[in-house]
Backbone bond lengths (Angstrom), bond angles and torsions (degrees), N, CA, C in turn:
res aa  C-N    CA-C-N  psi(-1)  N-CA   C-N-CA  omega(-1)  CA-C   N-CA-C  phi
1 X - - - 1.458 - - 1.518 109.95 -
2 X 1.294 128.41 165.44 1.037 145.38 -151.31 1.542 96.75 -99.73
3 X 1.572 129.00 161.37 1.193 128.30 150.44 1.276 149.59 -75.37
4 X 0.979 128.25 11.88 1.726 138.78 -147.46 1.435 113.56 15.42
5 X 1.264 140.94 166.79 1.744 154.71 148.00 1.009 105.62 -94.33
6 X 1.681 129.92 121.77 1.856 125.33 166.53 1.378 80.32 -122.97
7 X 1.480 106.61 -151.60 1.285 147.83 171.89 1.388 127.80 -96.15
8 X 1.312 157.69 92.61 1.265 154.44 -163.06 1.492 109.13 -82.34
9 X 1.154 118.72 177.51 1.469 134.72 -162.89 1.515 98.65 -110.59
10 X 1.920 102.22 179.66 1.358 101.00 -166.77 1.834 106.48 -97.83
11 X 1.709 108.63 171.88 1.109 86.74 -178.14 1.628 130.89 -93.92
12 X 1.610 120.30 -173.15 1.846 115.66 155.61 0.890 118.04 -121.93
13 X 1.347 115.89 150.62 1.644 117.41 179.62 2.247 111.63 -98.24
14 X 0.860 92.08 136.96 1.655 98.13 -172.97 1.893 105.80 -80.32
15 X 1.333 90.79 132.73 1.235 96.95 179.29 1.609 111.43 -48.02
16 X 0.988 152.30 -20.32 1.625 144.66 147.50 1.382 129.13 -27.62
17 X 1.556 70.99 -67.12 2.002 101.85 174.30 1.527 113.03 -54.44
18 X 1.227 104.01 -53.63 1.344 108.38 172.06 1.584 122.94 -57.03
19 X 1.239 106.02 -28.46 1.696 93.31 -171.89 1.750 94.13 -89.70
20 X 1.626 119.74 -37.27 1.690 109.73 169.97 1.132 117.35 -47.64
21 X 1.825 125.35 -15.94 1.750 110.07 -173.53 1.552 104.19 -99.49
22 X 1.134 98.44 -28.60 1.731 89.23 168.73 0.943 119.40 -72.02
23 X 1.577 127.07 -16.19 1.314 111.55 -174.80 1.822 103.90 -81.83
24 X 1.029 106.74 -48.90 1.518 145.73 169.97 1.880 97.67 -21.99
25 X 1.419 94.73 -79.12 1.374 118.58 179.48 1.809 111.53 -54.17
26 X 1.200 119.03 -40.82 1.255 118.73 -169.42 1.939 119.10 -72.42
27 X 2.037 78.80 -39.74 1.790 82.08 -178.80 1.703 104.12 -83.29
28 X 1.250 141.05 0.10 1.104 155.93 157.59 1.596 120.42 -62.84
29 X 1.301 119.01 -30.02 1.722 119.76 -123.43 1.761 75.82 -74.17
30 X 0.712 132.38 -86.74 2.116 130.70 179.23 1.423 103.66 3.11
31 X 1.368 136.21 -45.26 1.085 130.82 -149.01 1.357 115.59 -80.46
32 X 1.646 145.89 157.87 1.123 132.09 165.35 1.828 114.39 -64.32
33 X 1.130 93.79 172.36 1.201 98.61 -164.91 1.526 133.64 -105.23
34 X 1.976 99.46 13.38 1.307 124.04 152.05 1.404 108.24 62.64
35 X 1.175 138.30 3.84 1.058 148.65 119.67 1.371 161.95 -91.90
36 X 1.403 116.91 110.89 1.732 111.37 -161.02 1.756 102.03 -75.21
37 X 1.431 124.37 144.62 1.133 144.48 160.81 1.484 128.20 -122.91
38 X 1.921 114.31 119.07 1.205 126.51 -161.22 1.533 117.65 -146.56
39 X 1.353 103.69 104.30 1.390 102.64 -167.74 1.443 117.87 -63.17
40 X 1.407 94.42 154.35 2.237 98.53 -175.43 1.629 97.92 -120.51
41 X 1.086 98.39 166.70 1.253 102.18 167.27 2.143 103.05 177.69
42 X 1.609 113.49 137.45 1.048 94.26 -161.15 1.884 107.56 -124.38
43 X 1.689 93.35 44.72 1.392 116.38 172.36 1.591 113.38 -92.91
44 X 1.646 92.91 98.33 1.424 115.58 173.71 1.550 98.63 -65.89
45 X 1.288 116.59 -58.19 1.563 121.31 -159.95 1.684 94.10 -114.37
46 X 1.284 122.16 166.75 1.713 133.73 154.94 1.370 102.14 -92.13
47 X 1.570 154.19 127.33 1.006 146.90 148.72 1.603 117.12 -76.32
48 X 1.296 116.36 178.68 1.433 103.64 166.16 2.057 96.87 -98.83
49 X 1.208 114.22 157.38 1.450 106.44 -163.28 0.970 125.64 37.36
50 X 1.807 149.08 12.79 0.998 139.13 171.51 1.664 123.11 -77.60
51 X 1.451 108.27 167.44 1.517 83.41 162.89 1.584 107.23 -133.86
52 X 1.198 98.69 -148.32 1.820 117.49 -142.84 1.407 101.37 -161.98
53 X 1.657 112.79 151.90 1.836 103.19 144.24 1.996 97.14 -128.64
54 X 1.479 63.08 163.31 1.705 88.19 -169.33 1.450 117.31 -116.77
55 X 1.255 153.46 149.29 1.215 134.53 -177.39 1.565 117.75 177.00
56 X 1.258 131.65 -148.68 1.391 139.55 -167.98 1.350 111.60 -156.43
57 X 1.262 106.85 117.95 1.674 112.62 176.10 1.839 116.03 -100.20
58 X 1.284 100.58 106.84 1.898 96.54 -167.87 1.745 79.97 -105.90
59 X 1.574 90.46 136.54 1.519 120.30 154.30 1.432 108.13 -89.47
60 X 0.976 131.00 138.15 1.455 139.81 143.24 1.272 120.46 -88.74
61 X 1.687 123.05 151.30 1.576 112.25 -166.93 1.652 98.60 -98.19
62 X 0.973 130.03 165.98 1.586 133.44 -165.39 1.896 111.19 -58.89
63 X 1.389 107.62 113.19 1.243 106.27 -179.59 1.733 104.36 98.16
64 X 0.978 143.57 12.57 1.721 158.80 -177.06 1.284 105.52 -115.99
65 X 1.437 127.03 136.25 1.413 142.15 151.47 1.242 123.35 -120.36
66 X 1.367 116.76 165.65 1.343 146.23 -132.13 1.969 78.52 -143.97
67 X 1.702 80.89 164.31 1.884 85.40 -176.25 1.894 96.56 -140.06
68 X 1.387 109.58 137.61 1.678 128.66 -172.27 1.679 87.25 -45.37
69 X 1.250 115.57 -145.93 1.448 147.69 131.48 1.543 120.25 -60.69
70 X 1.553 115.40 -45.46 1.412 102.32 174.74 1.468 100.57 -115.28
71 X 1.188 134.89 109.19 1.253 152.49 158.54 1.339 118.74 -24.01
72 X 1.166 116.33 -28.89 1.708 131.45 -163.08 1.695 116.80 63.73
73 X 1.322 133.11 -118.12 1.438 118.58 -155.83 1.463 101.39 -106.08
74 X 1.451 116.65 15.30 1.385 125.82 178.96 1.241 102.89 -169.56
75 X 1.654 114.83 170.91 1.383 128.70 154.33 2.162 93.27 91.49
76 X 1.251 78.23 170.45 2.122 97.79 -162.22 1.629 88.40 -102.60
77 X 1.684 98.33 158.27 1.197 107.62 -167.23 1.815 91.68 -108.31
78 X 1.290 110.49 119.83 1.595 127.50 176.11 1.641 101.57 -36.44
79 X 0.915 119.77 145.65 2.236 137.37 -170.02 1.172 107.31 -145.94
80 X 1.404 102.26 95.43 1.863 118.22 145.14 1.472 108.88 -93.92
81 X 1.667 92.55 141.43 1.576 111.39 174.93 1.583 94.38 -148.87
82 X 1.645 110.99 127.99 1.214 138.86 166.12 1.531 115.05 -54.01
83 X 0.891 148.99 148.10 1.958 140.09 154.91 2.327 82.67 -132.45
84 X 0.845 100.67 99.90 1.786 118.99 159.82 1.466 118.81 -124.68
85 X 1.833 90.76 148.09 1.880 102.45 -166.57 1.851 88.05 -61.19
86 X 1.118 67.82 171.24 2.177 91.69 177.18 1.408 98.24 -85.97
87 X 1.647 78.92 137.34 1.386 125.81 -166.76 1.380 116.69 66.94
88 X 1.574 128.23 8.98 1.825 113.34 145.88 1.562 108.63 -84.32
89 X 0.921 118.85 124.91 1.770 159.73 135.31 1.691 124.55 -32.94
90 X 1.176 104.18 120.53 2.049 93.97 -169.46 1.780 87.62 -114.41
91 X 0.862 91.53 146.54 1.675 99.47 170.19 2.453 100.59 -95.93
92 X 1.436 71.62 -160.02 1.587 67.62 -171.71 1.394 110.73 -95.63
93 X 1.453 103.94 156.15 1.665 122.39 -176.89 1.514 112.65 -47.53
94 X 1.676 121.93 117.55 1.506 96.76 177.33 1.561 95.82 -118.27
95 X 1.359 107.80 158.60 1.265 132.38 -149.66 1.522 113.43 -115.22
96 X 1.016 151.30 112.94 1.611 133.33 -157.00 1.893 86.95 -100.33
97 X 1.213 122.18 144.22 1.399 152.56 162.14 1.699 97.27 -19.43
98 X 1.216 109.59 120.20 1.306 103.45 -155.69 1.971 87.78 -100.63
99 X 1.529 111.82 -178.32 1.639 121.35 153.49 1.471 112.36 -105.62
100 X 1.579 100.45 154.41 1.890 110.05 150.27 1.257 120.84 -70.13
101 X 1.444 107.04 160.87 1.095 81.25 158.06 1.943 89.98 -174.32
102 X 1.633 130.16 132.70 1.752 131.95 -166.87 1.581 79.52 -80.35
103 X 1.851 84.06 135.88 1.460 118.95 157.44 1.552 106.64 -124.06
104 X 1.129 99.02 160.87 1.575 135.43 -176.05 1.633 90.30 -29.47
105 X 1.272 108.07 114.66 1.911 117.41 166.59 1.662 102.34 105.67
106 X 1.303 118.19 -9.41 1.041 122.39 154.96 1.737 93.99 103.08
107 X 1.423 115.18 24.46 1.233 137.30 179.95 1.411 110.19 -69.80
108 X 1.610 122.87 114.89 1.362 119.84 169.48 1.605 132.36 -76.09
109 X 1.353 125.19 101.42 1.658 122.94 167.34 0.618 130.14 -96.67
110 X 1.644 127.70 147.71 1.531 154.19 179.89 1.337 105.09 -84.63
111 X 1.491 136.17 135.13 1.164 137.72 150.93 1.710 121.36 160.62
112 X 1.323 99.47 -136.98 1.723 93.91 -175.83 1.177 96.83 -159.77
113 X 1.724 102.95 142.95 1.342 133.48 -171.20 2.260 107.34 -120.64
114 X 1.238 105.17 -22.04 1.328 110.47 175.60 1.951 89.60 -86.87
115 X 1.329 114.35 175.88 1.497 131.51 163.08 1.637 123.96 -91.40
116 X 1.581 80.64 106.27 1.507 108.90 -168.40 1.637 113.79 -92.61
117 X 1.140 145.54 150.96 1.205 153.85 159.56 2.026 114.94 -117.67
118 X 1.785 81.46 131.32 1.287 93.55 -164.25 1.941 93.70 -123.27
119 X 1.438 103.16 114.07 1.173 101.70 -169.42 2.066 114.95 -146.86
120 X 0.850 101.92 161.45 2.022 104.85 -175.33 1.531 112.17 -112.34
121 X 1.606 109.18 152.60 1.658 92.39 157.78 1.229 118.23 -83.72
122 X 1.119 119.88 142.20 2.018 133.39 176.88 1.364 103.76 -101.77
123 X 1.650 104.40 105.96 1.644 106.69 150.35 1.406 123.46 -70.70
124 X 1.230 117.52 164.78 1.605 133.31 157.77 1.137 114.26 -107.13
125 X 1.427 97.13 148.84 1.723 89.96 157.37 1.196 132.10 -98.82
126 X 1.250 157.39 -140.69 1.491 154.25 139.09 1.625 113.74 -120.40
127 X 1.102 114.93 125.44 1.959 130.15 18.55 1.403 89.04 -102.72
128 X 1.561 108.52 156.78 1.329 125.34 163.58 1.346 109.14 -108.21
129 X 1.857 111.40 165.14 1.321 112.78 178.94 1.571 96.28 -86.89
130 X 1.326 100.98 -176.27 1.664 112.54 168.69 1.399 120.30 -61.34
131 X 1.198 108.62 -48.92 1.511 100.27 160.33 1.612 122.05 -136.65
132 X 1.422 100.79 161.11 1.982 101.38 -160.39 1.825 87.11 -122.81
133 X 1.542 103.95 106.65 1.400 104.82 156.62 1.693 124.30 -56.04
134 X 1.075 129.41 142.07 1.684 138.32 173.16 1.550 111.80 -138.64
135 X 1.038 125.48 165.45 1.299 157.63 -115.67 1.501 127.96 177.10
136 X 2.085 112.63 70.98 1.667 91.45 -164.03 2.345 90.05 -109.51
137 X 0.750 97.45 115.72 1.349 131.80 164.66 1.769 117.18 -65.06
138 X 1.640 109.84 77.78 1.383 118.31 177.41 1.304 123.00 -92.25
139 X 1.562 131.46 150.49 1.556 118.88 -168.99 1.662 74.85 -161.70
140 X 1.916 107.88 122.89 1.164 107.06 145.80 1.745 116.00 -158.21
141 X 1.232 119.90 179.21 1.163 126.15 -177.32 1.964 111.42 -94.46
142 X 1.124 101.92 102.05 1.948 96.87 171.00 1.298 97.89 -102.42
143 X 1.221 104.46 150.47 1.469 152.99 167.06 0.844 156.64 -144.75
144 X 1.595 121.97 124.19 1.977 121.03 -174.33 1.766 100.62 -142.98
145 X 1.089 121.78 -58.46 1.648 108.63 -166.68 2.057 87.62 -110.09
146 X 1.424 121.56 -41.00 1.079 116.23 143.60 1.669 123.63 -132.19
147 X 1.610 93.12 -151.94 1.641 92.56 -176.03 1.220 123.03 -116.66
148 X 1.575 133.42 149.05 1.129 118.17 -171.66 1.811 118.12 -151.28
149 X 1.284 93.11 135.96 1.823 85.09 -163.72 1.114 107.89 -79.28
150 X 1.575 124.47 146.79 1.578 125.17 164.12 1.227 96.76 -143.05
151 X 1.694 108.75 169.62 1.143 148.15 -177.87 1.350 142.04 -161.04
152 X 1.385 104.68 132.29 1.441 95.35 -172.44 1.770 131.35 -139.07
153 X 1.041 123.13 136.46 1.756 111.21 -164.12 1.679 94.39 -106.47
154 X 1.188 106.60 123.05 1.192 101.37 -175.73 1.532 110.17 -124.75
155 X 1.457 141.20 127.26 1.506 132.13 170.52 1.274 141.08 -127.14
156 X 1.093 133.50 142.02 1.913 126.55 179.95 1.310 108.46 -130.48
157 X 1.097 111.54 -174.46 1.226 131.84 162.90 1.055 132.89 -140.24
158 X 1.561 111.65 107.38 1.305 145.71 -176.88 1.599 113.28 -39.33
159 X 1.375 121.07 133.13 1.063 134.66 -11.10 1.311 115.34 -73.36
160 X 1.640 125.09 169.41 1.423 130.15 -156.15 2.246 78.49 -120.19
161 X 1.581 80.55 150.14 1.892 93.08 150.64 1.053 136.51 176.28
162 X 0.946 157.05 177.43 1.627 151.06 -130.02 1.270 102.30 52.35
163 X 2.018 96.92 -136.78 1.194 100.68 -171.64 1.656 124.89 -66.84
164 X 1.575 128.83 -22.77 1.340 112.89 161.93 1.524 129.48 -64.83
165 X 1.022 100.04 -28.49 2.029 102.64 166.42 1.206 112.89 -63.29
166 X 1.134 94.58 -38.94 2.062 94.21 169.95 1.564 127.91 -64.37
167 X 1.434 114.39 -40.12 1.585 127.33 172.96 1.815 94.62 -83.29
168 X 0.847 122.85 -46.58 1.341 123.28 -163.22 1.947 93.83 -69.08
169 X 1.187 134.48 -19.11 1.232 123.03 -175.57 1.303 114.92 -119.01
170 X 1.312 110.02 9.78 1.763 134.95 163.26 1.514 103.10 -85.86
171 X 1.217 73.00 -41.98 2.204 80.99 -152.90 2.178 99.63 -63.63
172 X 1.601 82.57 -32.95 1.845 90.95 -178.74 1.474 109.13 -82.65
173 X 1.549 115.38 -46.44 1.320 92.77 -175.09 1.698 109.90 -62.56
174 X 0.906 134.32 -34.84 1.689 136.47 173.48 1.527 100.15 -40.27
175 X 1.544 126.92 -80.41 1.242 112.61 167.16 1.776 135.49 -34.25
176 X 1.331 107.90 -16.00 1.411 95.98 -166.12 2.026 94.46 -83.09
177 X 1.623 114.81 -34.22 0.990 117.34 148.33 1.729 143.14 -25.67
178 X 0.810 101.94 -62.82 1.557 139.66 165.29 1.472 108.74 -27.53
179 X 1.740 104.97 -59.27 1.572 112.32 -162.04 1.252 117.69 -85.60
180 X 1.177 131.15 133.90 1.478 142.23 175.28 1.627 115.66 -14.52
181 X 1.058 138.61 98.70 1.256 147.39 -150.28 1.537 116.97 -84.32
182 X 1.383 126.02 131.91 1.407 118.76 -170.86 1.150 123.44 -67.74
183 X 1.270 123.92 57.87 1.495 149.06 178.81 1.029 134.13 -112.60
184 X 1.297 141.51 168.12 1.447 149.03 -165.92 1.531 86.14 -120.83
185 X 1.613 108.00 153.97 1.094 126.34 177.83 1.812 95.77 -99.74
186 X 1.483 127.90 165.81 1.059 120.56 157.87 1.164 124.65 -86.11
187 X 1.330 116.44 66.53 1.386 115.07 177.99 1.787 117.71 -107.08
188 X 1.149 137.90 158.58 1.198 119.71 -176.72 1.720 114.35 -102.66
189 X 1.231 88.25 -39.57 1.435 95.73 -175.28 1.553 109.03 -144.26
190 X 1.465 98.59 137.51 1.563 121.43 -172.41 2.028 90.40 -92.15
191 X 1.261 107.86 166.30 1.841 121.34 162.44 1.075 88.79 158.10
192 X 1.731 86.06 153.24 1.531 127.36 178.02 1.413 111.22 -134.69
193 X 1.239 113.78 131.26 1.335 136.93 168.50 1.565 129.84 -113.24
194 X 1.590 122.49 138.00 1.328 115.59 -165.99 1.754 94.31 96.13
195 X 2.116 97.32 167.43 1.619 79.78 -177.28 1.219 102.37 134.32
196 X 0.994 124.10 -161.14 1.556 122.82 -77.14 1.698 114.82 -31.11
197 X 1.118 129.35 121.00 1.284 120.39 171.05 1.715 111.59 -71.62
198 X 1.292 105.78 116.23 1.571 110.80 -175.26 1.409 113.81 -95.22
199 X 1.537 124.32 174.33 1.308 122.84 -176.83 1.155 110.91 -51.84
200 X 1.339 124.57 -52.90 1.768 112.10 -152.45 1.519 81.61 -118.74
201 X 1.175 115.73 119.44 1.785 130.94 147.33 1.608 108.18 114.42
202 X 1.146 133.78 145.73 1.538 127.44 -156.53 1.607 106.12 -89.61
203 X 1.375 134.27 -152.04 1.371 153.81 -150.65 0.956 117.99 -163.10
204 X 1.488 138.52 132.30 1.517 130.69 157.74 1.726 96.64 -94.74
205 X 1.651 91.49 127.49 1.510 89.36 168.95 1.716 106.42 -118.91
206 X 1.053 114.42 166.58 2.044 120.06 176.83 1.738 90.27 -126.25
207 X 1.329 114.84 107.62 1.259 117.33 139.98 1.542 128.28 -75.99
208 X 1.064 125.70 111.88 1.280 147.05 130.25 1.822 147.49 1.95
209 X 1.183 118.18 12.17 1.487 102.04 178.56 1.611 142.21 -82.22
210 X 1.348 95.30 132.53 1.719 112.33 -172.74 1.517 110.64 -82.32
211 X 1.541 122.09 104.91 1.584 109.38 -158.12 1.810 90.85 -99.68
212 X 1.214 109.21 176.01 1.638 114.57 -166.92 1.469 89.78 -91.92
213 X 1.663 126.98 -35.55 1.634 123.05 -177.94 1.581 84.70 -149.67
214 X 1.697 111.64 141.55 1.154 108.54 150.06 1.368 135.94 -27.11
215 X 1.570 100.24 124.57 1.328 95.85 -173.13 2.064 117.36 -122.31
216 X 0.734 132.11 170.70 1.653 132.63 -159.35 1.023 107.99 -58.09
217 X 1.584 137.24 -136.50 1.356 155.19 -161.67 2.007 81.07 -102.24
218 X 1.573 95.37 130.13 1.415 113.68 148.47 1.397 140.45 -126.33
219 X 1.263 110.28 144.02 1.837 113.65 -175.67 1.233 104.02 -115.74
220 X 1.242 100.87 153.60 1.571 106.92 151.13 1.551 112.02 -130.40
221 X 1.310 110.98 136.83 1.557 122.86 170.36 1.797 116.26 -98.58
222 X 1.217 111.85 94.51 1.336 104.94 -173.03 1.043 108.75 -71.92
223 X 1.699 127.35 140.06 1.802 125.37 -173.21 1.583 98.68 -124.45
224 X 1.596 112.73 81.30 1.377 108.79 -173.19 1.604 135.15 -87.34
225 X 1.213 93.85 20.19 1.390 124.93 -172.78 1.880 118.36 26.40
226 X 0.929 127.33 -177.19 1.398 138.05 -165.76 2.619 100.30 -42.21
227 X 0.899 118.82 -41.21 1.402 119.78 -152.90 1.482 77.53 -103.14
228 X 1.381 164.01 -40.68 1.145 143.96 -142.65 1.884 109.92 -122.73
229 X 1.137 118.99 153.70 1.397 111.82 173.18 1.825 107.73 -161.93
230 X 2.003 90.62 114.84 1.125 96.16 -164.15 1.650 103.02 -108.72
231 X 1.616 116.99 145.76 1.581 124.49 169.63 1.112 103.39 -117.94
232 X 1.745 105.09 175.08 1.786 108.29 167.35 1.151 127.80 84.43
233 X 1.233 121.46 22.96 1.468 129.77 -164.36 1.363 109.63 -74.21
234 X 0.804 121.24 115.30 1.515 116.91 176.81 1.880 118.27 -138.57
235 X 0.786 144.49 107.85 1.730 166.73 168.72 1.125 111.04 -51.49
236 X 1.615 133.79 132.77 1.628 122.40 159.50 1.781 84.71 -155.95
237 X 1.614 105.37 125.99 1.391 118.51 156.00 1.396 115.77 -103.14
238 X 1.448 128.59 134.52 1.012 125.70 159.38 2.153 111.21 -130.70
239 X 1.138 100.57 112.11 1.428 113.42 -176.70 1.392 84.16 78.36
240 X 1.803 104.91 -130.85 1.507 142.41 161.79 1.051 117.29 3.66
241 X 1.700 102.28 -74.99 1.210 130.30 -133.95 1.782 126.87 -124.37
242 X 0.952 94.55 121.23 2.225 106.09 -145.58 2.149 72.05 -105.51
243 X 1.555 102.55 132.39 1.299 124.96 157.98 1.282 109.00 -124.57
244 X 1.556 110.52 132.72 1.453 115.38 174.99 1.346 112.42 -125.29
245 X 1.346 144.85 130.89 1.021 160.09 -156.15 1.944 85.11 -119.82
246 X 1.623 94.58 146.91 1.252 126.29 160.18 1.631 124.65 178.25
247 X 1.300 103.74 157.70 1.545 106.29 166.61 1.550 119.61 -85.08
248 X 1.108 146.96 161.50 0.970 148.72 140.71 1.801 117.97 -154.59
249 X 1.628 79.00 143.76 1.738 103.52 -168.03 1.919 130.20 -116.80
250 X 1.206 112.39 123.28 1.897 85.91 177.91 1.499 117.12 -59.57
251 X 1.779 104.19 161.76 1.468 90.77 158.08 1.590 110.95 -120.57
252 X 0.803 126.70 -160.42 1.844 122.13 -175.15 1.777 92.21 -92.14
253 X 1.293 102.24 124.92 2.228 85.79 154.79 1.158 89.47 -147.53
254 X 1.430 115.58 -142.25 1.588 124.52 -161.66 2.097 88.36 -133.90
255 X 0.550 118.74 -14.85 1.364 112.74 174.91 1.524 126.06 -79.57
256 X 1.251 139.55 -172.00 1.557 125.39 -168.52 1.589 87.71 -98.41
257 X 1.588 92.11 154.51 1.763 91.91 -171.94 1.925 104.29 -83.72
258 X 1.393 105.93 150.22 1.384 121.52 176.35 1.886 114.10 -37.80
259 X 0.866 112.36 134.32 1.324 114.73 154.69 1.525 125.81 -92.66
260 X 1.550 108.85 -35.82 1.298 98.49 -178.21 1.594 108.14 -145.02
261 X 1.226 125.14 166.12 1.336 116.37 -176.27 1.277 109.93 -104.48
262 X 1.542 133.22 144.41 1.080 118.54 178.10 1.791 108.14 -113.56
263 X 1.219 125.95 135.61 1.015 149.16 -177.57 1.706 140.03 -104.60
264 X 1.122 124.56 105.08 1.333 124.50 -177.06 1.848 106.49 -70.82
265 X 1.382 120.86 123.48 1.323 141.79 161.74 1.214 122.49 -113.08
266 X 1.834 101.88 110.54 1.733 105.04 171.94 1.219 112.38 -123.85
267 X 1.368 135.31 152.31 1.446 167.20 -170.08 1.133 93.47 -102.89
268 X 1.369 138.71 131.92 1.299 146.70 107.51 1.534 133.54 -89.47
269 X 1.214 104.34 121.01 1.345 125.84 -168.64 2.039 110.61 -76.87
270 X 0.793 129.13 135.38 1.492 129.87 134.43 1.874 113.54 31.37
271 X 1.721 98.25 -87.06 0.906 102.53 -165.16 1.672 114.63 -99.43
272 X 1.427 98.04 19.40 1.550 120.25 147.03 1.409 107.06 90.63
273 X 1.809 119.56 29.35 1.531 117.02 -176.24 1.208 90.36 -113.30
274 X 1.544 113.71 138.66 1.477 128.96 -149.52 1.860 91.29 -116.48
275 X 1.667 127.48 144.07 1.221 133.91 -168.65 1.491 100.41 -138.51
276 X 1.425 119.97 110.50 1.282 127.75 -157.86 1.942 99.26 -109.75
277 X 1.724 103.24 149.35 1.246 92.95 165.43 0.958 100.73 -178.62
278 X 1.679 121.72 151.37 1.875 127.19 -158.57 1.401 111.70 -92.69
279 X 1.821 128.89 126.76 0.983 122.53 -172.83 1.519 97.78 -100.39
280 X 1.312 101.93 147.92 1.765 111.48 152.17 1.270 124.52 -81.77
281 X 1.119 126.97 84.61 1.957 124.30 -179.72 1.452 99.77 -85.97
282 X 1.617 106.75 112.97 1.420 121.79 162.96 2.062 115.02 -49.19
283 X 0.843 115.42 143.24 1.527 116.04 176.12 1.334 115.35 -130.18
284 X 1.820 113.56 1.28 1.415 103.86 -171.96 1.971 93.96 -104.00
């Protein structure tokens, strides 16, 4: 069977991770913050009900990363926040297919080291004025020998043109590229083994994929959102057939507990074009 593409959840940082970024962050905090931040947006006109996307373009300086939504066994999860006039509407944060990449302790991270754009669609409402001031509000953690927090409030007023409509509609169409594509992977068959992950104490589970032809280098990005917290990731293809080993554990919240985890899976091929797509890992 095929994989579907949704939307994933936001990320957590592990109490480990957390105590390496403060430490990280603290003996750092003086330093710049090695990343440039520049808002896009690729609203030529305001319509009435039309839409738009809106977003944040972070540079990183050569050798610096940026962190997905889920950070992996360290590092802060990157924060966009919208400020729009009343009655425009943001849809949800989309995220382009992030990289791994070992940190210090032999700690695995999620994120990006090339210049990524992290951006939403923006409704209007009707009638609009001529122009709609905004407000995109970035906060993240970069890192290479250490870590360092930045932030940035950045604003315009919509509509943009000349030369920022021009970078601002480069910078987006590249992202629209970027993001996990509404496609099926060629895989045939999904399974999980190991299990049930129960309330109190975690699970080793082995996911399973049956590919239709060998296929390149594979990852998985587990996105275990707020109730779940997964370690141990570990990958092995041979021909066919990709086994993934992991732990996963509940955590206490107030919401109904997870049934299943959802997971980002990418292929890299040869000539290095990467084919992304969201798994459902059963947990009951």
């Amino acid at each position: 069977m095929g994989l579907p593409i949704s939307v994933i959840l936001k990320p957590r940082l592990t109490a480990a991770g957390l105590l390496a970024v403060v430490a990280a962050a603290s003996a750092a905090a003086a330093e710049e913050s090695h990343v440039r931040a520049r808002l896009v947006a690729d609203a030529a006109e305001i319509r009435s009900g039309g839409t738009f996307h809106l977003g944040v373009l972070l540079e990183p300086e050569p050798g610096w990363h940026v962190y997905w939504r889920n950070p992996g066994e360290a590092g802060l999860a990157t924060d966009v926040v919208f400020g729009l006039p009343d009655g425009f509407t943001a849809g949800d944060l989309r995220w382009p297919t992030p990289i791994s990449f070992m940190q210090p302790g032999d700690l695995v991270g999620y994120g990006y080291e090339d210049p990524v754009v992290l951006a939403a669609e923006i409704t209007a409402p009707g009638p609009v004025t001529a122009a709609a001031p905004v407000t995109v509000t970035a906060s993240w953690l970069a890192c290479k020998d250490v870590c360092v927090l930045g932030s940035a409030e950045l604003k315009a007023e919509l509509p943009l043109d000349g030369a920022e409509l021009d970078l601002s509609k480069r910078a987006l169409d590249a992202w629209s590229l970027s993001l996990p594509a509404p496609a099926e992977l060629d895989c045939l068959e999904l399974s999980v083994t190991g299990g049930p992950v129960r309330a109190a104490g975690g699970a080793d589970l082995v996911v399973w994929l049956n590919w239709t032809e060998p296929p390149g280098a594979v990852e998985l990005f587990p996105d275990p959102g707020p109730s779940l917290k997964v370690e141990g990731v570990r990958t092995q293809t041979r021909g066919s057939l990709t086994r993934i080993d992991l732990n996963v554990s509940r955590l206490k919240t107030s919401g109904a507990p997870a049934t299943t985890l959802r997971a980002l899976v990418v292929t890299e091929e040869k000539g290095g074009d990467r084919a992304a797509a969201i798994a459902q890992i059963d947990l009951d």
